[in-house]
C-alpha positions as YAML, in Angstrom:
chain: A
units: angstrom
residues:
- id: 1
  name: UNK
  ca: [25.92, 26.90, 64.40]
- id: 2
  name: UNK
  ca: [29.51, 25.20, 65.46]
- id: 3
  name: UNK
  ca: [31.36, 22.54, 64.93]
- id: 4
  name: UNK
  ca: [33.79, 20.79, 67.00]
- id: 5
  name: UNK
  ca: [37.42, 20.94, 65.19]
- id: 6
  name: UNK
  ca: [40.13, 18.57, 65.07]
- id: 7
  name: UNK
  ca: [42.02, 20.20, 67.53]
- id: 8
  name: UNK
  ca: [39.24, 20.08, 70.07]
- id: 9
  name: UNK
  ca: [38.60, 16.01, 69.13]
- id: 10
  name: UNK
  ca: [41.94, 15.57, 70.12]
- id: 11
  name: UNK
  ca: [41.75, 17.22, 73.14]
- id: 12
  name: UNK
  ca: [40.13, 14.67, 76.31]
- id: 13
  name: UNK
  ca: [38.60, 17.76, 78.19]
- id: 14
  name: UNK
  ca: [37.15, 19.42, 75.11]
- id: 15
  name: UNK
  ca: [35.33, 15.90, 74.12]
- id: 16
  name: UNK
  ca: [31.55, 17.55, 75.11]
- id: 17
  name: UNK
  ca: [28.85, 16.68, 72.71]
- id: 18
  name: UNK
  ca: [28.81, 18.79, 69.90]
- id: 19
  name: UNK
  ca: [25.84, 21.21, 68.91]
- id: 20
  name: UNK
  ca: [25.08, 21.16, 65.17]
- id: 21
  name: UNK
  ca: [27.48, 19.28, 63.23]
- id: 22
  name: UNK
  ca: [29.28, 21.10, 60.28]
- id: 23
  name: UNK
  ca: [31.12, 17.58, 59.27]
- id: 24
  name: UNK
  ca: [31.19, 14.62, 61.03]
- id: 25
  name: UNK
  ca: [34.65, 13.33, 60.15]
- id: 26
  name: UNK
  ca: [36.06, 15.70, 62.29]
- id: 27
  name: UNK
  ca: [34.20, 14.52, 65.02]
- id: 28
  name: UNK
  ca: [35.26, 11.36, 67.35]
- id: 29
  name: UNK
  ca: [33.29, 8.13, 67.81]
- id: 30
  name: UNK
  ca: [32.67, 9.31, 71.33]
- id: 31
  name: UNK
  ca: [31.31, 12.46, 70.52]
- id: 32
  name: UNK
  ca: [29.15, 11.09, 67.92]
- id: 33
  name: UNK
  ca: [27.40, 8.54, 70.06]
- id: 34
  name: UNK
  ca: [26.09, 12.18, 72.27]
- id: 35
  name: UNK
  ca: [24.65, 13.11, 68.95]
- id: 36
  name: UNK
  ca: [20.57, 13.31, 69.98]
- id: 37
  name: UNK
  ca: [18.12, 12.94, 67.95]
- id: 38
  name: UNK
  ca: [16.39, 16.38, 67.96]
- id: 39
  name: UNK
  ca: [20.54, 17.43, 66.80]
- id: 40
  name: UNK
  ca: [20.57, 15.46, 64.06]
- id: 41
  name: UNK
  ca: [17.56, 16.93, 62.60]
- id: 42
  name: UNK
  ca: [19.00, 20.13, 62.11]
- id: 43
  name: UNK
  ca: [22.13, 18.50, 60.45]
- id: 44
  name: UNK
  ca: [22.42, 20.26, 56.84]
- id: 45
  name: UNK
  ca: [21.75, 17.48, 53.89]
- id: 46
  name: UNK
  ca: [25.58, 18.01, 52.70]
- id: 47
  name: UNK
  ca: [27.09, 17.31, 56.49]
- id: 48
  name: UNK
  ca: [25.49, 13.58, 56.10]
- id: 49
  name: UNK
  ca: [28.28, 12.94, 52.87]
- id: 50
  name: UNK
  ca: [30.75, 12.64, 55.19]
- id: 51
  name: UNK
  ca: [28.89, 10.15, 57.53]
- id: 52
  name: UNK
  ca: [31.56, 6.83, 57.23]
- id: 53
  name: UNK
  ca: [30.67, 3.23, 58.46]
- id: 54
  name: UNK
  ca: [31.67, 3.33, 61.74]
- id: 55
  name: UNK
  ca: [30.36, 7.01, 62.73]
- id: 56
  name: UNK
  ca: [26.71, 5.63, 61.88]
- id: 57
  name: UNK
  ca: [27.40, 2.37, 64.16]
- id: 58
  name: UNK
  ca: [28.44, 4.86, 66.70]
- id: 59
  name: UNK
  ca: [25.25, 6.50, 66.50]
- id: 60
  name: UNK
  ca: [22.08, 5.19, 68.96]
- id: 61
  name: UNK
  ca: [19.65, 3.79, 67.29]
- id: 62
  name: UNK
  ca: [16.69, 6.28, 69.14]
- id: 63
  name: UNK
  ca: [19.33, 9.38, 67.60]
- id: 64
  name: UNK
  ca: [19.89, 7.88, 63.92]
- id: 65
  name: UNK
  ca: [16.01, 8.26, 63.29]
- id: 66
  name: UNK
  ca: [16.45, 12.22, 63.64]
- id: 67
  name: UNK
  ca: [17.98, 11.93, 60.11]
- id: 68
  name: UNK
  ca: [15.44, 13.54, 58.32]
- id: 69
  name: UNK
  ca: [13.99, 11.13, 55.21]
- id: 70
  name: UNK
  ca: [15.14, 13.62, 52.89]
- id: 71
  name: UNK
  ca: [18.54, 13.82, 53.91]
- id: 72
  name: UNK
  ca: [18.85, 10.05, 53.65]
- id: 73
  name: UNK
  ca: [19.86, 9.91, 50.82]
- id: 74
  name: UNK
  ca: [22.63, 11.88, 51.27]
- id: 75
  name: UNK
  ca: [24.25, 9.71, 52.79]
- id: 76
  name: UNK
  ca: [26.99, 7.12, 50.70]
- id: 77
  name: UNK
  ca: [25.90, 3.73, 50.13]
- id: 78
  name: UNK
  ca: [29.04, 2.10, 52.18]
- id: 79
  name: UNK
  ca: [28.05, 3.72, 55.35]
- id: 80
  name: UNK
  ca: [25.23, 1.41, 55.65]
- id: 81
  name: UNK
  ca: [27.67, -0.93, 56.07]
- id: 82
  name: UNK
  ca: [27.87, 0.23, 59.85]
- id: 83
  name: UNK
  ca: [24.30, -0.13, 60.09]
- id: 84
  name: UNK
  ca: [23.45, -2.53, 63.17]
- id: 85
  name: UNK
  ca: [20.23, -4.65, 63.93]
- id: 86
  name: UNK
  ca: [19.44, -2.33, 67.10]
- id: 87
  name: UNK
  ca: [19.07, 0.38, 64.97]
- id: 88
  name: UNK
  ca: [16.79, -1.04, 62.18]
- id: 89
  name: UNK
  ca: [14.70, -2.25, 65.03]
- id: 90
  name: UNK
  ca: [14.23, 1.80, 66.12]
- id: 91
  name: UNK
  ca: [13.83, 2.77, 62.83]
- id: 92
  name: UNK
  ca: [10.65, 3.48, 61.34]
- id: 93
  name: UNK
  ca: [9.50, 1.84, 58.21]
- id: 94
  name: UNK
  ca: [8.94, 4.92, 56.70]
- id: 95
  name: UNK
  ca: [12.78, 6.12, 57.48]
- id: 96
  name: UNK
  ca: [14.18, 2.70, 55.98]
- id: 97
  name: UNK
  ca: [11.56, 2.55, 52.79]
- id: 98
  name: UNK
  ca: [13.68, 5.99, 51.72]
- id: 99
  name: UNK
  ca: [16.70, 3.68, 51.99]
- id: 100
  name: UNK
  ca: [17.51, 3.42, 48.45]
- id: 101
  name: UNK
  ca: [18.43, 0.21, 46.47]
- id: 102
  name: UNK
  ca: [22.74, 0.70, 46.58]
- id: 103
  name: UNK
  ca: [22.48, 0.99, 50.08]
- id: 104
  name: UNK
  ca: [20.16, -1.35, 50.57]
- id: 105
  name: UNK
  ca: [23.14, -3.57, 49.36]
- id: 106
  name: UNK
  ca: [25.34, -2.32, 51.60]
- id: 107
  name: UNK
  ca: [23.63, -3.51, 55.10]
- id: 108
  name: UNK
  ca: [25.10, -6.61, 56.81]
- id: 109
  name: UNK
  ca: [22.96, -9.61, 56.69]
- id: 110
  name: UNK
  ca: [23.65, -9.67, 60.18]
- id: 111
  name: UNK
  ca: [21.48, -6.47, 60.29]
- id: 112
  name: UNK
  ca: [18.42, -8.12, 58.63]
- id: 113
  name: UNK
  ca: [17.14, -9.98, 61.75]
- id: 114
  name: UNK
  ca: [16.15, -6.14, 62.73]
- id: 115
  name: UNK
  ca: [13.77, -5.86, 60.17]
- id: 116
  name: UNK
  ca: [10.09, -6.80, 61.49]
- id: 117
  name: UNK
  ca: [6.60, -7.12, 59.44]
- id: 118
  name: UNK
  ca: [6.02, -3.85, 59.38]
- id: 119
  name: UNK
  ca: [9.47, -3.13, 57.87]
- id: 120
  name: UNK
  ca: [8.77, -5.64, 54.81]
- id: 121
  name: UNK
  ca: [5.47, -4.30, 53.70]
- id: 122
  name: UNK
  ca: [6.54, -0.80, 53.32]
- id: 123
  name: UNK
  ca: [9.56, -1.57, 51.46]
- id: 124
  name: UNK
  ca: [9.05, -0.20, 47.76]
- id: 125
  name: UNK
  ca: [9.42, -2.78, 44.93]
- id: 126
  name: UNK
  ca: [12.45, -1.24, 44.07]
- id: 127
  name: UNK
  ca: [14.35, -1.65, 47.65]
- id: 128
  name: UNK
  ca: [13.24, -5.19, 47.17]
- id: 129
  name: UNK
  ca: [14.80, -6.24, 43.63]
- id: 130
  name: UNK
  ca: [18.11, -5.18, 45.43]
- id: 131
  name: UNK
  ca: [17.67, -7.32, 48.40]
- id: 132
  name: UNK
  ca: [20.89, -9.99, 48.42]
- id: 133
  name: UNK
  ca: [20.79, -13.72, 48.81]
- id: 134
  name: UNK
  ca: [22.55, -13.40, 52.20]
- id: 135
  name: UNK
  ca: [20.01, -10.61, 53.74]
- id: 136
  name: UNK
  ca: [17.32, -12.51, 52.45]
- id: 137
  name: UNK
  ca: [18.41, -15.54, 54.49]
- id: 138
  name: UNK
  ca: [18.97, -13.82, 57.42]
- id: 139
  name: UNK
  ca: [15.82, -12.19, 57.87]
- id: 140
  name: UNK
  ca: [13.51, -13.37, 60.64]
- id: 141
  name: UNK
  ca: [10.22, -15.66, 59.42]
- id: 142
  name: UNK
  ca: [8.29, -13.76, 61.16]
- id: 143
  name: UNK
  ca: [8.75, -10.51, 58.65]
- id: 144
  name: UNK
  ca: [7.61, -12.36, 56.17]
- id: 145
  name: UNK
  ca: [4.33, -12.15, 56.69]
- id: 146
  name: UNK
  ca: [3.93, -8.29, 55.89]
- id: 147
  name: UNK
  ca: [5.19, -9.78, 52.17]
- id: 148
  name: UNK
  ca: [2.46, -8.23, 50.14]
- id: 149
  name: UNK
  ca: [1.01, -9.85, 47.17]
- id: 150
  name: UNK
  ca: [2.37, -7.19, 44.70]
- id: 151
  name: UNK
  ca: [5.75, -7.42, 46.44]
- id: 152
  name: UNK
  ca: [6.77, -11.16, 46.06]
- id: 153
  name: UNK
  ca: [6.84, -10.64, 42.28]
- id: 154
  name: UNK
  ca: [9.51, -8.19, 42.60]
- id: 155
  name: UNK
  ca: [11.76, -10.70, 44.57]
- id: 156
  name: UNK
  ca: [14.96, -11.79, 42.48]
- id: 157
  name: UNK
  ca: [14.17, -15.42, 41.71]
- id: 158
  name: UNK
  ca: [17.78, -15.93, 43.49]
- id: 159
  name: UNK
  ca: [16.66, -14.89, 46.81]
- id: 160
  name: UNK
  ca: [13.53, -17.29, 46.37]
- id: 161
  name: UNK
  ca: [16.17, -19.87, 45.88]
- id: 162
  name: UNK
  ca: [17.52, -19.22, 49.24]
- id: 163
  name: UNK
  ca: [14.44, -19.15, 51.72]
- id: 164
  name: UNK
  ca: [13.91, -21.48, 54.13]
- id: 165
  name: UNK
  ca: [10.77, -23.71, 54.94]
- id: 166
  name: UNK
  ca: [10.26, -22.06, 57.80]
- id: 167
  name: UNK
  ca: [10.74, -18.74, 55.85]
- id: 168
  name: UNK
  ca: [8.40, -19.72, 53.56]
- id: 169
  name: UNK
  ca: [5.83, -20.94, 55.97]
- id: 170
  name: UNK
  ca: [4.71, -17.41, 57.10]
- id: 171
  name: UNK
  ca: [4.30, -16.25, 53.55]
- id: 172
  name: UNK
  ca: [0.43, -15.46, 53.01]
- id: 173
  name: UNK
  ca: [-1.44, -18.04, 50.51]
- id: 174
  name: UNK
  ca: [-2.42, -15.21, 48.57]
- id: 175
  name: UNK
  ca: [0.95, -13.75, 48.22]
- id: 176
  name: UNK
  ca: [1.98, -17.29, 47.17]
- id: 177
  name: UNK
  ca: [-0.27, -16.79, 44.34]
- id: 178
  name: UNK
  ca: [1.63, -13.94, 42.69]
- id: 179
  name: UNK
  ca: [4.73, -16.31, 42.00]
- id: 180
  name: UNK
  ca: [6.19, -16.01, 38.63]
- id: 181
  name: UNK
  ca: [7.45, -19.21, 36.64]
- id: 182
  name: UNK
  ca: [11.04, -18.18, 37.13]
- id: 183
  name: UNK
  ca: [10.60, -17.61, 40.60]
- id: 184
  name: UNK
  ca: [8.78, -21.03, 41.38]
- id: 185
  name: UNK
  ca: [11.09, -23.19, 39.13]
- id: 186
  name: UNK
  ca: [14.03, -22.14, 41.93]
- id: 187
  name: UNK
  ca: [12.74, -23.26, 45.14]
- id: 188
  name: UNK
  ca: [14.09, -25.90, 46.79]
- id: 189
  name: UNK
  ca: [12.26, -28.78, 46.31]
- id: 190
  name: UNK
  ca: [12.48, -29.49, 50.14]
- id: 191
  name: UNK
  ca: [11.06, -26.47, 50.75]
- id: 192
  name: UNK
  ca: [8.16, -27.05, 48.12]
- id: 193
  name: UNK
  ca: [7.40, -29.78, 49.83]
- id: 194
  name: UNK
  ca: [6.71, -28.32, 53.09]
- id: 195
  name: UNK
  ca: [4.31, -25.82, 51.83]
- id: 196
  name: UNK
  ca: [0.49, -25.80, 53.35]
- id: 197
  name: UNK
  ca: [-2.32, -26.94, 51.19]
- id: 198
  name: UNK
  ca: [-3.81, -23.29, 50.68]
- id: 199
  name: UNK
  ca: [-0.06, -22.32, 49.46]
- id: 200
  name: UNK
  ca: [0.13, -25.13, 47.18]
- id: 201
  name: UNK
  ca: [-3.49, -24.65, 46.00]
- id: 202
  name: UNK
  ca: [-2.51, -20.80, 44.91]
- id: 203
  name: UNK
  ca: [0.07, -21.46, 42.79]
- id: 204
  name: UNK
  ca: [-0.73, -20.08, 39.59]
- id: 205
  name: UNK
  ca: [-0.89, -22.46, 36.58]
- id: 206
  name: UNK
  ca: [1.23, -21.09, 35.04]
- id: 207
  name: UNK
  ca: [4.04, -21.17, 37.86]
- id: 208
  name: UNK
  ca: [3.12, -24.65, 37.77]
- id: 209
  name: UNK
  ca: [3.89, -25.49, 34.39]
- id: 210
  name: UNK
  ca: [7.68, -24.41, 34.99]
- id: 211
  name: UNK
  ca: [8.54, -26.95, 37.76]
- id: 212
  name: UNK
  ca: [11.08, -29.07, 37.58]
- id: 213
  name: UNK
  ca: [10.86, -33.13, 37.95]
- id: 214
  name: UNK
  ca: [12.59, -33.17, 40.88]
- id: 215
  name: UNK
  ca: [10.35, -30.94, 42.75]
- id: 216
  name: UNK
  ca: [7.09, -32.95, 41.81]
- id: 217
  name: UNK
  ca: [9.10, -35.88, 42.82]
- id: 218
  name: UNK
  ca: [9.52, -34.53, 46.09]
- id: 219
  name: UNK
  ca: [5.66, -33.50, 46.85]
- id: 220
  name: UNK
  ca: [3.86, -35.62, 49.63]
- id: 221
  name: UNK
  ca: [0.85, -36.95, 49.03]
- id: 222
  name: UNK
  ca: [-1.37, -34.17, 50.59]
- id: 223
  name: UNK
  ca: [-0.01, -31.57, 48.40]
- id: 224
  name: UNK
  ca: [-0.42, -34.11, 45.45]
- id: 225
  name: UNK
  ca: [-4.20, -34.06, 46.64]
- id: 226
  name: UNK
  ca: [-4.82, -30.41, 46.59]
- id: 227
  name: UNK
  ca: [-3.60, -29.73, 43.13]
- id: 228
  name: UNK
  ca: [-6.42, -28.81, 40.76]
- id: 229
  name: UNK
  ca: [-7.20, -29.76, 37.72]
- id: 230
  name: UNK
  ca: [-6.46, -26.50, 36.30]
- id: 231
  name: UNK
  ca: [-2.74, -27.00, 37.37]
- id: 232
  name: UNK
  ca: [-2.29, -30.70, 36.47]
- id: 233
  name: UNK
  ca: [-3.44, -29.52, 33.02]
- id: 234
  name: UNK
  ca: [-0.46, -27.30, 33.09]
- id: 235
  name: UNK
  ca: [2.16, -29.84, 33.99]
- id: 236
  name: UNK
  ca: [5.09, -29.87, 31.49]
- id: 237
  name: UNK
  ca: [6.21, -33.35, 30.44]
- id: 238
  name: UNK
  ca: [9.31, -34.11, 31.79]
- id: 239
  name: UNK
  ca: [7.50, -32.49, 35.54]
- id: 240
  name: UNK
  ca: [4.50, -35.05, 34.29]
- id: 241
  name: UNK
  ca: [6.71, -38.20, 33.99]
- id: 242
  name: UNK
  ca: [7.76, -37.51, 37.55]
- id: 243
  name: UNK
  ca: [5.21, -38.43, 38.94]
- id: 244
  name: UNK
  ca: [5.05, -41.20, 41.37]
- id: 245
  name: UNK
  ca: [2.49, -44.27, 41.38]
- id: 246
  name: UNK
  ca: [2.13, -42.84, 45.11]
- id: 247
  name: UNK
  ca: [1.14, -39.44, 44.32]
- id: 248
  name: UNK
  ca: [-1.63, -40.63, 41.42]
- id: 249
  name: UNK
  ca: [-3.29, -42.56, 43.69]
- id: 250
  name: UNK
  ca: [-3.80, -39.63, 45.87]
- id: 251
  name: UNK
  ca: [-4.97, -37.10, 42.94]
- id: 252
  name: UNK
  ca: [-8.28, -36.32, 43.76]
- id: 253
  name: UNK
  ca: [-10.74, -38.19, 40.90]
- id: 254
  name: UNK
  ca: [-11.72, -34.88, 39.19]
- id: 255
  name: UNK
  ca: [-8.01, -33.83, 38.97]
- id: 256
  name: UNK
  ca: [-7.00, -36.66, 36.45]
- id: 257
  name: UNK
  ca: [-10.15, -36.06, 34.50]
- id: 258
  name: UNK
  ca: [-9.38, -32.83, 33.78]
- id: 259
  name: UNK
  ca: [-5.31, -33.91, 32.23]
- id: 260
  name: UNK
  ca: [-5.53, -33.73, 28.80]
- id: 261
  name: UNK
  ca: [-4.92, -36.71, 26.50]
- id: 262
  name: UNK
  ca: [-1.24, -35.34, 25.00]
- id: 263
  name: UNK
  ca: [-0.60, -35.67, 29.44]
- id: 264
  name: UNK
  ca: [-2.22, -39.23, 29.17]
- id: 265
  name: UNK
  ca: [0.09, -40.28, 26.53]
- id: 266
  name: UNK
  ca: [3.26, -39.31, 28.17]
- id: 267
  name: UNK
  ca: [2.53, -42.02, 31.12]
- id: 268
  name: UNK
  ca: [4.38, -44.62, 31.79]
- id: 269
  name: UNK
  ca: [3.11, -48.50, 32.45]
- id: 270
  name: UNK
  ca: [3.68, -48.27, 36.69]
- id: 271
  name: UNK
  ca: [1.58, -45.01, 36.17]
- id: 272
  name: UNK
  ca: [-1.00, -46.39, 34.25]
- id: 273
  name: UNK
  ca: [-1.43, -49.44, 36.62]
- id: 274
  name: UNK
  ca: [-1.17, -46.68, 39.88]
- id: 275
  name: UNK
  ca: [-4.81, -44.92, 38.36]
- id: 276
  name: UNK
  ca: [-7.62, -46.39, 40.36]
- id: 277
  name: UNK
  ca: [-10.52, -47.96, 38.77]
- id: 278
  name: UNK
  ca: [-12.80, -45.70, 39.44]
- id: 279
  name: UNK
  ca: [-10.66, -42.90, 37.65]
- id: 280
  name: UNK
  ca: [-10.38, -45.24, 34.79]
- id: 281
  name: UNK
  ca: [-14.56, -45.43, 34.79]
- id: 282
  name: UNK
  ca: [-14.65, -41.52, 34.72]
- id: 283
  name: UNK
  ca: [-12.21, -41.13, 31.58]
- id: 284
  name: UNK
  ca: [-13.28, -40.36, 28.29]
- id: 285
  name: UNK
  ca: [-12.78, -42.87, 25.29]
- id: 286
  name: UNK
  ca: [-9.76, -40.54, 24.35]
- id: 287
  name: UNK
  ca: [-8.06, -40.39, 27.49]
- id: 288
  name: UNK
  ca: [-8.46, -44.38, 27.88]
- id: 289
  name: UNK
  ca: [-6.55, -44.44, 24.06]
- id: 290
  name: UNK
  ca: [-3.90, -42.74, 25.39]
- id: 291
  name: UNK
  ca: [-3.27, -44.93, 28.00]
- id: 292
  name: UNK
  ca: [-3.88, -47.44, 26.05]
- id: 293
  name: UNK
  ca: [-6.95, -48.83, 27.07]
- id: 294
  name: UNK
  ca: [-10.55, -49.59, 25.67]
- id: 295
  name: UNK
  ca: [-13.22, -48.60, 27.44]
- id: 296
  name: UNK
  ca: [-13.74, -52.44, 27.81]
- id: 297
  name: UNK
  ca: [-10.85, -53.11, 29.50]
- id: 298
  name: UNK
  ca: [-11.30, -49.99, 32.07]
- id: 299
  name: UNK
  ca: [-14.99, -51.94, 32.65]
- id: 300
  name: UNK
  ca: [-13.23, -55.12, 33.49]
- id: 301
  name: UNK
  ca: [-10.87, -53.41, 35.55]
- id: 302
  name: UNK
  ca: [-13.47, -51.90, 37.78]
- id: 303
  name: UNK
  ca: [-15.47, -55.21, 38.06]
- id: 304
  name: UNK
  ca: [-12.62, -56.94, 38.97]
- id: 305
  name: UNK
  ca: [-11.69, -54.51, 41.69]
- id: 306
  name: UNK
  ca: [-15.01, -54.90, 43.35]
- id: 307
  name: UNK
  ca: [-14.34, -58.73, 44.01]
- id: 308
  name: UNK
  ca: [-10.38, -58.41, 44.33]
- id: 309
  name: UNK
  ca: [-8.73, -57.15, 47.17]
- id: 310
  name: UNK
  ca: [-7.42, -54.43, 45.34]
- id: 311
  name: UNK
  ca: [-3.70, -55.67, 44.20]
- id: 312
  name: UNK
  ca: [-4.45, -56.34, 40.84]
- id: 313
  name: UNK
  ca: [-3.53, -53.18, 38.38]
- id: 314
  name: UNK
  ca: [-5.53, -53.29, 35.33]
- id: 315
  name: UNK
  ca: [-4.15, -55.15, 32.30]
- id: 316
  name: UNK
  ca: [-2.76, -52.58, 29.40]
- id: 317
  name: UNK
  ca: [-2.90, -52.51, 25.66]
- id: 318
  name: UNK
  ca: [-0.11, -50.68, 24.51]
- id: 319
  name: UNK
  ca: [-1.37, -48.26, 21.10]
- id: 320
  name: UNK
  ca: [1.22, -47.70, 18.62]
- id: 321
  name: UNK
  ca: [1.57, -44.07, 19.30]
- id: 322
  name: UNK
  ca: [2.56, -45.52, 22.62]
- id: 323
  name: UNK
  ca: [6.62, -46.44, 23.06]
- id: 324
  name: UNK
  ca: [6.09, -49.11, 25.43]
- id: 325
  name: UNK
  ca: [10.24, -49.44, 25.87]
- id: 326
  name: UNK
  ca: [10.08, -46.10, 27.19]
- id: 327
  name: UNK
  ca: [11.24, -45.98, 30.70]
- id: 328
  name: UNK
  ca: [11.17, -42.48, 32.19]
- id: 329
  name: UNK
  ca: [13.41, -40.90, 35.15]
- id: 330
  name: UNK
  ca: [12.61, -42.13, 38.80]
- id: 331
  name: UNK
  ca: [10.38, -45.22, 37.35]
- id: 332
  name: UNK
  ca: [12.66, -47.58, 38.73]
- id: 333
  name: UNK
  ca: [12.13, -46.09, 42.68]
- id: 334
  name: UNK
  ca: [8.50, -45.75, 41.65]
- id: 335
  name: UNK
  ca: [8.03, -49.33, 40.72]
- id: 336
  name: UNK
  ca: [9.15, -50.49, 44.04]
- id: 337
  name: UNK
  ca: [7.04, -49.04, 46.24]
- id: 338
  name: UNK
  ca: [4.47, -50.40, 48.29]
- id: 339
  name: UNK
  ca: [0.81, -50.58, 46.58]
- id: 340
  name: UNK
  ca: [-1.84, -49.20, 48.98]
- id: 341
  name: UNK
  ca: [-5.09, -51.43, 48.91]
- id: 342
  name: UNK
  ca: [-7.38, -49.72, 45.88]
- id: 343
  name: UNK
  ca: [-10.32, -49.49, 48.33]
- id: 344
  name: UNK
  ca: [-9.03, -47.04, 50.58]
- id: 345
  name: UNK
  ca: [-9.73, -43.32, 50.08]
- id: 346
  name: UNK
  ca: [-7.16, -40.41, 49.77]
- id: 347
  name: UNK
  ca: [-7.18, -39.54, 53.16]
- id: 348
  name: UNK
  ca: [-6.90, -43.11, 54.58]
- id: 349
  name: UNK
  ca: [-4.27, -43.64, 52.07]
- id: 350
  name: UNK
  ca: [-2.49, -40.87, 54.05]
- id: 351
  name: UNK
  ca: [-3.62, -41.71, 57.26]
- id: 352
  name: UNK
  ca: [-1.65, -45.51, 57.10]
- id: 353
  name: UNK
  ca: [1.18, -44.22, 55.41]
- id: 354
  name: UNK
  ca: [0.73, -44.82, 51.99]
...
């Protein structure tokens, strides 16, 4: 083999592309960018320690995957700080799931739009724990939908912070399903909010149960309506007492059957009078207790509905177990908005702007 010495890098008329690099620091930017492919595989693992920053950016992109995988991780973490977008998009996603989690760290989040589908669902869990906020911002929507379910899990709950709606949107339902508590308790409630129905349906229960009161707040109405019983059952207290008068009027019937009477208890008066009648008739002698009604007065209310046009909320009678002087979070905004006409279903609800 030979190498190109410092004397010859210095000299303009000796500056021919090299044969087999012995080290690469005493080589010059132009000579590296003539570096092929097919030379670079016969590079020896040792040579690629001396591979800096900039000698990697000088590289092409169609020559950098000659590195062989092994020899990959030869090379120092702060190199990959040279690493450029054009030449993640050449890469294979074999050659950049050997990329290990330190120098992972070190590629610009200017890089990450290079990284496709493909790219994200052969990254190892490991590679993916090491991901930063800023890369994760940066990379395209699109590659998030080769996010496996087994992979999501291993995302910092950070980086879930940081994702976009649109980010967000091209994340399979079923990957959505594999979101821990810690990890679902940091989105943005914006970006909550913008999730599809099969998303929102997948949630876990028990990723449920850690959400915060200002992301149930934030929930339209058709998300509201796809939650199951399963998960309302799971709302924490303080997520619970968010709740608008708007969104339970749009849980589905079934859905506020299934809360338990400890959830009952914890509403307040504008969310007792938002529960339709005809949830009130389905209710259990318990669940009417803890909301403070008989099953008398949920029979009047329903009677009364049918020859009403729908404005009047059913009368109350506050149990002792009850603190009716307890006035919870957002109730104020709640109380003022507009009551949609008790007759109208969910979706016509929705449909009129309810």
């Amino acid at each position: 083999s030979q190498s190109i010495t410092p004397s010859q890098e210095t000299n303009p008329a000796s500056n021919t592309t090299p044969r087999i690099p012995t080290a690469f620091n005493t080589l010059s930017k132009e000579q590296i960018s003539k570096l092929g492919r097919d030379m670079l595989k016969q590079v020896e693992r040792d040579v690629f320690q001396s591979l800096d920053a900039s000698q990697i950016a000088a590289l092409k992109p169609k020559a950098l995957s000659g590195i062989k995988q092994e020899n990959i991780q030869a090379i120092r973490a702060k190199t990959f700080r040279g690493l450029k977008a054009k030449q993640i998009e050449a890469l294979s996603p074999a050659w950049l799931s050997t990329i290990n989690r330190q120098q992972w760290k070190q590629i610009p989040a200017t890089s990450m739009s290079g990284i496709n589908r493909k790219d994200i669902r052969n990254l190892p869990n490991r590679t993916l724990r090491g991901i930063t906020t800023n890369q994760a911002a940066a990379l395209k929507p699109q590659a998030l939908l080769g996010l496996k379910k087994d992979q999501i899990r291993a995302l910092p709950a950070k980086v879930i912070a940081v994702l976009s709606a649109r980010q967000f949107s091209r994340i399979k339902p079923d990957s959505i399903a594999n979101l821990t508590g810690k990890q679902a308790s940091n989105l943005e409630p914006s970006v909550l909010a913008t999730f599809s129905t099969r998303q929102f349906r997948n949630i876990a229960a028990g990723a449920i149960s850690k959400l915060k009161p200002e992301q149930i707040s934030e929930l339209p109405s058709k998300l509201v309506r796809t939650m199951s019983g399963n998960q309302a059952r799971r709302l924490n207290n303080q997520a619970l007492q968010s709740l608008t008068p708007r969104q339970i009027r749009a849980m589905l019937v079934t859905t506020l059957t299934d809360m338990t009477v400890k959830q009952f208890s914890q509403f307040s008066q504008s969310q007792v009078d938002a529960i339709r009648p005809r949830v009130l008739k389905d209710l259990n002698n318990k669940q009417r207790r803890a909301l403070g009604l008989s099953p008398a007065q949920s029979r009047s209310a329903t009677r009364r509905q049918r020859h009403t046009d729908g404005s009047a909320a059913p009368e109350r009678r506050v149990i002792e177990a009850l603190d009716v002087d307890h006035h919870l979070p957002g109730n104020s905004r709640a109380e003022t908005e507009q009551e949609a006409p008790a007759s109208l279903n969910p979706v016509m609800l929705e449909n009129e702007g309810w």
